[in-house]
PLY file of the C-alpha trace (Angstrom):
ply
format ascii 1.0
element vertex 325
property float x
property float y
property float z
element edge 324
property int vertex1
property int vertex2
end_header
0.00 0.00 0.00
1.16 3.44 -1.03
2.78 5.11 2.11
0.94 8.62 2.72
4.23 10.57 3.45
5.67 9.38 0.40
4.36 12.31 -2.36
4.70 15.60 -4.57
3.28 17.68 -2.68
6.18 20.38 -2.33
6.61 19.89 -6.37
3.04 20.43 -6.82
2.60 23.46 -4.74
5.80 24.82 -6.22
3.87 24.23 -9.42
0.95 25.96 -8.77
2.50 29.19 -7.59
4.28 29.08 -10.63
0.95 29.12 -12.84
-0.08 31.73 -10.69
3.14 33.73 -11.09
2.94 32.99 -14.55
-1.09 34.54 -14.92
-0.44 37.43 -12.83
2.89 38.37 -14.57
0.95 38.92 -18.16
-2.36 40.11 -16.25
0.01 43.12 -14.55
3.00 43.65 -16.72
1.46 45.63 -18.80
3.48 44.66 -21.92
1.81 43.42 -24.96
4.96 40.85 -25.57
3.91 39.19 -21.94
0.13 39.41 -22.35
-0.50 35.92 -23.44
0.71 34.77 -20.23
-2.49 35.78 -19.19
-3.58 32.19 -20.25
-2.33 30.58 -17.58
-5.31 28.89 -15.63
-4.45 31.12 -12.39
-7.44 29.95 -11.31
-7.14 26.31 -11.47
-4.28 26.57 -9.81
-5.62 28.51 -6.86
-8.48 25.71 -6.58
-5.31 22.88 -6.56
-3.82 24.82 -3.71
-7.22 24.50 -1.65
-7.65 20.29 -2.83
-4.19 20.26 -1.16
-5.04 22.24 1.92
-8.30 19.91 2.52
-6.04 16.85 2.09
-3.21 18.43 4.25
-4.95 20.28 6.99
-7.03 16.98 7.54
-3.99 14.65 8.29
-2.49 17.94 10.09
-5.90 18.19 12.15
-6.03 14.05 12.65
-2.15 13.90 13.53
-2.19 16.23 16.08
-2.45 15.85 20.20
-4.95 18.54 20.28
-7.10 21.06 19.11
-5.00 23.85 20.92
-1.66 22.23 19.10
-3.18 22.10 15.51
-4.21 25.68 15.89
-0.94 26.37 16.76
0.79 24.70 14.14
-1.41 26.00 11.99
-1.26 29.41 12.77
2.88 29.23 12.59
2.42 28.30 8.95
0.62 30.79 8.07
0.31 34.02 10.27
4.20 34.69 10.24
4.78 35.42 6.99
1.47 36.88 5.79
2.07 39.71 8.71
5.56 40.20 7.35
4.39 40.65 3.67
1.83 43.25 4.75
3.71 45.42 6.71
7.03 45.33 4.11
4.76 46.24 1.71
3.56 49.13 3.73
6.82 50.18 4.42
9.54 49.33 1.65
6.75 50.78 -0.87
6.62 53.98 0.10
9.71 54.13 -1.76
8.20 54.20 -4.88
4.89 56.27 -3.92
4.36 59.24 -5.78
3.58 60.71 -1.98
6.73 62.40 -0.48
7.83 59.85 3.05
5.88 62.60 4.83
2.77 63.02 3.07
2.93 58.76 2.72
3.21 57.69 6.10
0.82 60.65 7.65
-1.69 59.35 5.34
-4.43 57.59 7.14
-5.25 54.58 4.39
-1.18 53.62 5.38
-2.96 52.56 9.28
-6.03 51.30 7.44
-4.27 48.98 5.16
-2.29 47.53 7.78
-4.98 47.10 10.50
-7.75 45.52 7.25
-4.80 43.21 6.12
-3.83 42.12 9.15
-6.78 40.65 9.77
-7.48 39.16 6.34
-10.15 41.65 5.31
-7.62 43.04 2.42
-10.98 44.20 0.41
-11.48 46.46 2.86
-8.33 48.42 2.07
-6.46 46.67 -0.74
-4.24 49.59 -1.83
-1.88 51.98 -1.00
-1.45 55.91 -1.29
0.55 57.03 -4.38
1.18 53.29 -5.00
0.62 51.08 -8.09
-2.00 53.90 -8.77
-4.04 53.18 -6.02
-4.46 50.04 -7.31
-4.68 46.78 -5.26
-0.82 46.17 -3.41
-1.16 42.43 -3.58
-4.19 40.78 -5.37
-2.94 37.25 -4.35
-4.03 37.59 -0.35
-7.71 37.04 -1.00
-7.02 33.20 -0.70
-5.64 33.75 2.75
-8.64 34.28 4.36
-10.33 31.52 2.74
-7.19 28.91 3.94
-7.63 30.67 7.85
-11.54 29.29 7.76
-10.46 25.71 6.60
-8.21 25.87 9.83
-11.08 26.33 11.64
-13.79 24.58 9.31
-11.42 21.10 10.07
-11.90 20.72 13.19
-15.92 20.91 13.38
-15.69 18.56 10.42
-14.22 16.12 12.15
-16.62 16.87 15.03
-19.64 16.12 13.08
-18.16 13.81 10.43
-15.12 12.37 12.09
-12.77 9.21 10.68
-15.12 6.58 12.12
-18.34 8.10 11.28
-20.29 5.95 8.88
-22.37 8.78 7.61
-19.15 10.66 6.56
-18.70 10.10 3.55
-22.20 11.03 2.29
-22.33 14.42 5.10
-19.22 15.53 3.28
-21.11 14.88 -0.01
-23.89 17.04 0.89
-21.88 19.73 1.90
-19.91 19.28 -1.76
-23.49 19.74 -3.42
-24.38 22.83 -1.14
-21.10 24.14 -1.98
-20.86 24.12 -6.00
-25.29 24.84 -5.23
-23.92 28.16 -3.80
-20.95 28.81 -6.80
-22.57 27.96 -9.76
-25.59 30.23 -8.50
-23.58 33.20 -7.93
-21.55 32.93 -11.43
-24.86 32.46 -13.15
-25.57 36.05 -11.50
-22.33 37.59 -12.96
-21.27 37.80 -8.72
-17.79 36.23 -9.05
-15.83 37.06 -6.33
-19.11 36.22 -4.23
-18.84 32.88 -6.03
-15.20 32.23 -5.11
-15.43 33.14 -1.55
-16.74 30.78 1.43
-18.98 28.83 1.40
-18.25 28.25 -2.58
-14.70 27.03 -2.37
-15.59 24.29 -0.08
-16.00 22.75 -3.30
-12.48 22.69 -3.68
-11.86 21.78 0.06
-13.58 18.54 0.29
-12.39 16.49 -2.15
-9.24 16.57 -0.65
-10.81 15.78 3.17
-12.38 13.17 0.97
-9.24 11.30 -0.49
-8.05 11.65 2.90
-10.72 10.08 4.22
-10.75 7.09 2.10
-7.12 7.13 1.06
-6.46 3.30 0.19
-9.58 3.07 -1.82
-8.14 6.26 -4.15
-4.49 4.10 -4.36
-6.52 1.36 -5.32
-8.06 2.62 -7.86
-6.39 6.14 -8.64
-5.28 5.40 -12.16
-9.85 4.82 -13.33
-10.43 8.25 -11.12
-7.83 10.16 -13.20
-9.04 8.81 -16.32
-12.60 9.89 -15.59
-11.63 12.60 -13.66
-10.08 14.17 -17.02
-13.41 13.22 -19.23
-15.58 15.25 -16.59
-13.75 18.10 -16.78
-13.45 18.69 -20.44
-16.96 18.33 -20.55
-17.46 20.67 -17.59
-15.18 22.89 -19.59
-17.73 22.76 -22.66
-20.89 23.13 -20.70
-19.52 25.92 -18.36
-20.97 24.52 -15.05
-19.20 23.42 -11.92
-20.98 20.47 -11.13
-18.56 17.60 -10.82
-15.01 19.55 -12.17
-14.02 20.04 -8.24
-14.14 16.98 -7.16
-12.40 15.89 -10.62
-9.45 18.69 -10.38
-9.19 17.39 -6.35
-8.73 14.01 -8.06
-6.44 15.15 -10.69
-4.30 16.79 -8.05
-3.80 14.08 -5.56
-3.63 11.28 -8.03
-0.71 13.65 -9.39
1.08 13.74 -5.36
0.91 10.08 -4.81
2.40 9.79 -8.85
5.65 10.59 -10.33
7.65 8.93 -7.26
10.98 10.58 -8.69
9.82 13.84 -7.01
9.27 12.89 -3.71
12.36 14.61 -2.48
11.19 17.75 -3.93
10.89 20.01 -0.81
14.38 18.34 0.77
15.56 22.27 0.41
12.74 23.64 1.86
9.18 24.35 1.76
9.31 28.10 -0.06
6.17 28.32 -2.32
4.37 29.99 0.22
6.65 32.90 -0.13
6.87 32.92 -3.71
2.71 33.03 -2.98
2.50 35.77 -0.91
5.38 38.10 -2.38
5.18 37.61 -6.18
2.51 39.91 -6.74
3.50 43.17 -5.15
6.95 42.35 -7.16
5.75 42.29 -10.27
4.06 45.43 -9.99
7.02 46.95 -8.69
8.81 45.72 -12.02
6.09 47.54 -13.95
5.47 50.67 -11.98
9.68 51.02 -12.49
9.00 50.80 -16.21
11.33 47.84 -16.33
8.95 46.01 -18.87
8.67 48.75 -20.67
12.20 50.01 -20.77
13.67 47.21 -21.12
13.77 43.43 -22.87
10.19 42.02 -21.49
11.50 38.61 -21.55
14.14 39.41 -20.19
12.52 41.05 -17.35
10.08 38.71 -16.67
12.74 36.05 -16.30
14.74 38.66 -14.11
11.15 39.30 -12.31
10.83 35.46 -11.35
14.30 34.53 -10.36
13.38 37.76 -7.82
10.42 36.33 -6.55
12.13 32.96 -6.36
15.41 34.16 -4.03
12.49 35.98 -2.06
10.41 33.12 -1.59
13.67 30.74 -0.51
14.85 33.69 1.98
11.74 34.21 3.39
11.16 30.35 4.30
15.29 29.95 5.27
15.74 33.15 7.33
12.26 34.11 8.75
9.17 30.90 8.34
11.02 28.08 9.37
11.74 30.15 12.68
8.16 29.87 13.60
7.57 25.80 12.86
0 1
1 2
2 3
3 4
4 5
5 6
6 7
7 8
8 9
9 10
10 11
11 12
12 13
13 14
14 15
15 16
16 17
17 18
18 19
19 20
20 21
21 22
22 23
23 24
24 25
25 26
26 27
27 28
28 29
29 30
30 31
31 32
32 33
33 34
34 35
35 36
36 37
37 38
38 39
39 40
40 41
41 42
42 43
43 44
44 45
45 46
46 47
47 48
48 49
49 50
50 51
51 52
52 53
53 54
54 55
55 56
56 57
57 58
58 59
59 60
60 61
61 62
62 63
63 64
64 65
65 66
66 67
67 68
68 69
69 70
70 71
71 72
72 73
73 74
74 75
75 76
76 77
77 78
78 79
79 80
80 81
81 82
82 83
83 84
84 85
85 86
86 87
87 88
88 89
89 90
90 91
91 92
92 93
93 94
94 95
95 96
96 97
97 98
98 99
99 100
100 101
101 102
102 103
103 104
104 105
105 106
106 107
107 108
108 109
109 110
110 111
111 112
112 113
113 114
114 115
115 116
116 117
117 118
118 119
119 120
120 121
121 122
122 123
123 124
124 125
125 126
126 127
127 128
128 129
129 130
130 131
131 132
132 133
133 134
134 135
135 136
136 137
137 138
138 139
139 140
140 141
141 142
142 143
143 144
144 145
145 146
146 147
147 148
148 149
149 150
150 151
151 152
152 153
153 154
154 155
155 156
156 157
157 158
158 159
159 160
160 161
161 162
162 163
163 164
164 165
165 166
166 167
167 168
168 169
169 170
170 171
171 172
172 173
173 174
174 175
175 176
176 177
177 178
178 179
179 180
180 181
181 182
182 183
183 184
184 185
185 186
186 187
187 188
188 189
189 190
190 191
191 192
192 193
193 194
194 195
195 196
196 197
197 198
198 199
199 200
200 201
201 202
202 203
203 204
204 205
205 206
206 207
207 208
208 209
209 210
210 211
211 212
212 213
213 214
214 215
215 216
216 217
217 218
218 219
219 220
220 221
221 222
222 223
223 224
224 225
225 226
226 227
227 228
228 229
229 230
230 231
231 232
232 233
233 234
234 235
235 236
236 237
237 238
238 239
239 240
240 241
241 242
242 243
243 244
244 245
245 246
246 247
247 248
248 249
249 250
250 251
251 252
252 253
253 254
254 255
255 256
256 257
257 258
258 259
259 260
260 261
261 262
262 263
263 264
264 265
265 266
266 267
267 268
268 269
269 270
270 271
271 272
272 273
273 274
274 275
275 276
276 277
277 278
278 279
279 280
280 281
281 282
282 283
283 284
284 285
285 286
286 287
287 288
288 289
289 290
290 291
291 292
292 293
293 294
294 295
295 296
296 297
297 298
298 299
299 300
300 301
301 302
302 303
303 304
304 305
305 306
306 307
307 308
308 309
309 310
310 311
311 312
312 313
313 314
314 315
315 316
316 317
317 318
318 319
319 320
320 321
321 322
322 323
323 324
């Protein structure tokens, strides 16, 4: 039987971020030669990072001594460096405001944007004065507050449905339904971000609590659930509802980390992608609001762009997350 520490899940997430970087690098370069790296499915990928969390967060949840311990763990991974990104953004960008250091840091949306992302309500002050044109410092937070409920969504899961429940599976599946009931109804409205927000990304969520759940069956049969995982979502793909793609990309996904045994040892230099995650946005639009882009080779700037965000992401875990774990 497949050992459950034995996958890809550092590759994968790596991966992800990546297409994420990738989507967000054409979406806010603002050069024509980069704008068809606006195809990347940025939000695929976001949805694989939350199959991953459900799969992860319940064997971190089931693994641990206690409630109060999981929370703790928990909030290590995740609290740390989302605190440091917010307030290095407030600070270090000031250097490029159009405001003078006085005018900047006397300015009251400075306090507001650091109290509102603090606490994970980044809509309710998503930019900066004189920065990025008072546009949004770092689009890519918005899943943050969505991973902070699963931490708590876990553990009353496994309260009502826990690993010896018999009515588990099919609880779970009801919430699933409820879940894409909720999405698909507020896309049919033209409400998107409503859609993508809690409760609609529990769509995402369960599949991997699922697999989790009934992990030897998926080995068993993993390489049947990939095949007709990949059916149902081209034909989702034609028909443009969300009724079974979730559960098929959580499929895809984990069949993918308990695959391709050659990358196990992915993460053996650490577990960075969370940095990359959290920092590559704001970096990017520094690259364009310097005109670098623009002034310069694109392609040569996007590389230049991602090996940035990449020696940011590997500092960040080396000299500042893995302090906290």
């Amino acid at each position: 039987m497949q050992d459950l520490t034995k996958n890809n899940f550092d590759f994968i997430r790596v991966l992800l971020a990546f297409i994420v970087f990738v989507g967000h690098l054409g979406a806010l370069s603002a050069s024509p030669e980069l704008k068809i790296f606006e195809n990347s499915p940025v939000e695929i990928a976001v949805f694989g990072f939350f199959v991953v969390s459900g799969f992860l967060i319940a064997r971190s949840y089931e693994r641990s001594s206690g409630l109060k311990s999981y929370l703790r763990k928990r909030i290590r991974r995740i609290l740390p460096a989302y605190l440091l990104v917010v307030f290095l953004c407030a600070i270090l960008l000031s250097l490029i405001s159009t405001y003078s250091f006085r005018e900047y840091f006397s300015n009251m949306q400075v306090y507001k944007y650091l109290f509102w992302n603090s606490i994970f309500l980044n809509f309710k002050a998503p930019w900066l004065p004189g920065v990025f044109g008072n546009q949004a410092v770092n689009g890519a937070l918005w899943t943050l507050k969505i991973e902070m409920s699963y931490y708590f969504c876990v553990p009353l899961l496994f309260l009502l449905f826990g690993k010896n429940n018999k009515y588990r599976n099919i609880s779970l599946l009801i919430i699933y339904f409820l879940s894409l009931v909720y999405l698909n109804y507020f896309e049919l409205l033209g409400k998107i971000s409503m859609a993508k927000q809690l409760p609609g990304t529990l769509s995402y969520f369960i599949p991997g609590m699922l697999i989790y759940f009934n992990f030897e069956w998926f080995i068993r049969h993993k390489h049947t659930l990939f095949i007709v995982a990949i059916l149902t979502v081209w034909i989702d793909l034609i028909t443009n509802i969300q009724f079974f793609s979730p559960m098929m990309i959580g499929i895809i996904v984990l069949y993918l980390a308990y695959s391709l045994k050659f990358l196990n040892n992915f993460g053996k230099y650490g577990d960075f992608t969370y940095g990359i995650y959290i920092f590559h946005f704001p970096i990017i639009r520094t690259f364009t609001a310097l005109g670098l882009f623009r002034d310069y080779n694109p392609y040569l700037m996007a590389v230049a762009c991602m090996l940035v965000v990449i020696a940011v992401g590997v500092s960040s875990w080396h000299f500042y997350e893995k302090k906290f774990l």
